[in-house]
N, C-alpha and C positions, 0 to 999 in steps of 0.2 A: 474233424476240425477242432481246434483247441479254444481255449476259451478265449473271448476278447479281451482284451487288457481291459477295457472299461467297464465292463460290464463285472455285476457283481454275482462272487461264484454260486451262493447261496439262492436268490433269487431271481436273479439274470438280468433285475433291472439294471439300465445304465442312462446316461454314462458316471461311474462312482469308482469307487476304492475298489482292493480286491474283495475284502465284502462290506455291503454299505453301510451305512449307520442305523437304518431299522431293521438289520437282522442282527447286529451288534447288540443293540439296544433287548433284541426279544433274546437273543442265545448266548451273551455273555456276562448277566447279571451278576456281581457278585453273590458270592453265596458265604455263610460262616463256615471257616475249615477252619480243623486242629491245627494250631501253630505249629506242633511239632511232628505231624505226619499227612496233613494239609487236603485228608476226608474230610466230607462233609462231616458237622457237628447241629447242634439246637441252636438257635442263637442265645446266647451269653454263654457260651462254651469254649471253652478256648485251648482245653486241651482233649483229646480224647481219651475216653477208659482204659483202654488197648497201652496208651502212652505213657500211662500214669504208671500204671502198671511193669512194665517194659519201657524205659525211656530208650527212642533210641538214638544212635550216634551221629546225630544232626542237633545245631543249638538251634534252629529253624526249617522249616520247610512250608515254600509258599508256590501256589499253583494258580495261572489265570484261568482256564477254564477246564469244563469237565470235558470227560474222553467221550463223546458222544456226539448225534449230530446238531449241525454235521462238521464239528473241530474233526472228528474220528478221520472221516472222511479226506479234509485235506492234507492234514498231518501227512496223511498215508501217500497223498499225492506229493509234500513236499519231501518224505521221506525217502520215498520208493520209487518214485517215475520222474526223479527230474528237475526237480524244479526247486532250488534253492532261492529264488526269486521271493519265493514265500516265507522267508526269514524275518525282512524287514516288516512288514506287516503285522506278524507273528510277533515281532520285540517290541513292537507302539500297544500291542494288546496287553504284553507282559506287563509292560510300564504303568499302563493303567490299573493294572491290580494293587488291591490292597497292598502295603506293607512293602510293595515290590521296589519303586522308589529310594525310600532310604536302605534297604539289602543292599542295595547298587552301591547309591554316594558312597556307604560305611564300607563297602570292601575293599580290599590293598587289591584284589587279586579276580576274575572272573576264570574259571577252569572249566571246560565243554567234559563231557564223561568221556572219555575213549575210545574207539572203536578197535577192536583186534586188525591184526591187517589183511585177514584174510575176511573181514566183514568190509574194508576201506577197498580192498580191491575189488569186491563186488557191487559197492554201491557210489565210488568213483567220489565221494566227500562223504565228510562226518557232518549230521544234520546241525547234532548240537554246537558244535564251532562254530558252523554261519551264523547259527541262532545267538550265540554269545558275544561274534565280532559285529552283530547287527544292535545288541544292547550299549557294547561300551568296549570298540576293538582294542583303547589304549590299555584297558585292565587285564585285556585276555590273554591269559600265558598256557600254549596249547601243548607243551614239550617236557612238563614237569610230571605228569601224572598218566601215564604207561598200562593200556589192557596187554597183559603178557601171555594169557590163557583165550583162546577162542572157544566161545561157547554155542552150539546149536540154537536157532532158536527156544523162548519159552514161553511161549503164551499157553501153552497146555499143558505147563507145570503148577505144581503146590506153591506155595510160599517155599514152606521149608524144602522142597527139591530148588527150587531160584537160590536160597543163601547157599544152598550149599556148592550147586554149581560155580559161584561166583568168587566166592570164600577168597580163592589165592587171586584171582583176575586179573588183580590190580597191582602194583607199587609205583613207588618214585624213581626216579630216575636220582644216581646219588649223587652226579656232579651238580644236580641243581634242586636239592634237598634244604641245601642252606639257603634257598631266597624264601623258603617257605616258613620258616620257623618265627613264631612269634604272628603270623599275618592272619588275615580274616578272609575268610577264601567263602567264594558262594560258586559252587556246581554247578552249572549250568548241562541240562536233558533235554529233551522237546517233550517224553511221558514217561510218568512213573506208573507202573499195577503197583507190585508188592513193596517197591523199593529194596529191592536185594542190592543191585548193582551200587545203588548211589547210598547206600547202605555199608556195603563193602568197601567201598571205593573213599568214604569219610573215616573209615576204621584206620584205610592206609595213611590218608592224611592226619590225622590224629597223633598217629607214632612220628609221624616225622616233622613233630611241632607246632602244627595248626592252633590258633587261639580259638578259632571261631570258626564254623561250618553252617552255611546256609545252602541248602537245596533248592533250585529256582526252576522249576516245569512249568513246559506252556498248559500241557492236560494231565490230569489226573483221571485214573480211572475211579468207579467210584466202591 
């Protein structure tokens, strides 16, 4: 049997949200992440070593909570088994993070990351869409930015095996390359690990005259 709609996934009291307000409270604290790659940092931190170092090709990246439980957990539920229902929920959490608010107001443009179509045939929608048409569907432009290359999973790859698989993944599509140019575009994923993909995929936007790139995940791995 499936979960009650009232009851909360977390603790199972009910009748509440999908999860209540005191597991909210205990497991979505803000915490200080690097603006520009949105790990945890010390607080008064604001960008991380790694970043300073290697800036990379995001003017921002901001994440509402950690990949752990049990975020890990449903993600995987809204991912994988179904349940796109778990969007709207998922984008009132978003909202509530730091910084997340104005990335929204300030973009022309909200963009989901892509799914290959041989990952869209397997898993019958792309999480990130719902996730972005559930933030602010009037911004969402789902048709201009194109995974052309299907990649195996990589959760048990390096860093540098993820860029590199990813490397070509992506382009624009060219008859609607011109609505991009000049605008402030925020990415919208549901999880970042290494950030290769949404790495890759702001390199494409870049070339084809992006002003601005914000990366917007609901979990960060840590």
């Amino acid at each position: 049997m499936g979960r009650l709609p009232s009851q909360c996934a977390v603790c199972h009291d009910w009748p509440t949200e999908p999860v209540c307000e005191v597991c909210i409270g205990q497991f979505a604290q803000p915490i200080p992440r690097c603006r520009s790659c949105a790990l945890p940092v010390p607080t008064g931190v604001t960008v991380c070593g790694a970043c300073v170092i290697r800036p990379p090709p995001l003017d921002a990246c901001l994440a509402a909570l950690p990949y752990a439980y049990p975020w890990s957990t449903l993600v995987v539920d809204f991912k994988f088994h179904q349940h796109p229902g778990w969007a709207n929920h998922f984008a009132r959490l978003l909202r509530a993070a730091p910084w997340v608010e104005p990335a929204l107001e300030a973009a022309d443009l909200l963009m989901p990351l892509p799914l290959s179509k041989e990952r869209m045939q397997e898993r019958g929608y792309n999480q990130a869409l719902v996730l972005a048409q559930a933030l602010d569907s009037s911004k969402v432009v789902a048709n201009a930015l194109l995974r052309i290359v299907h990649t195996p999973p990589q959760s048990s790859l390096s860093r540098k095996e993820r860029l590199e698989r990813v490397r070509n993944a992506f382009a624009v599509d060219p008859l609607l390359a011109i609505q991009l140019h000049g605008k402030r575009v925020v990415l919208v994923d549901d999880v970042m690990t290494t950030g290769a993909s949404l790495h890759a995929a702001a390199n494409v936007l870049r070339h084809a005259g992006v002003a601005h790139i914000t990366a917007l995940v609901l979990a960060r791995t840590a």
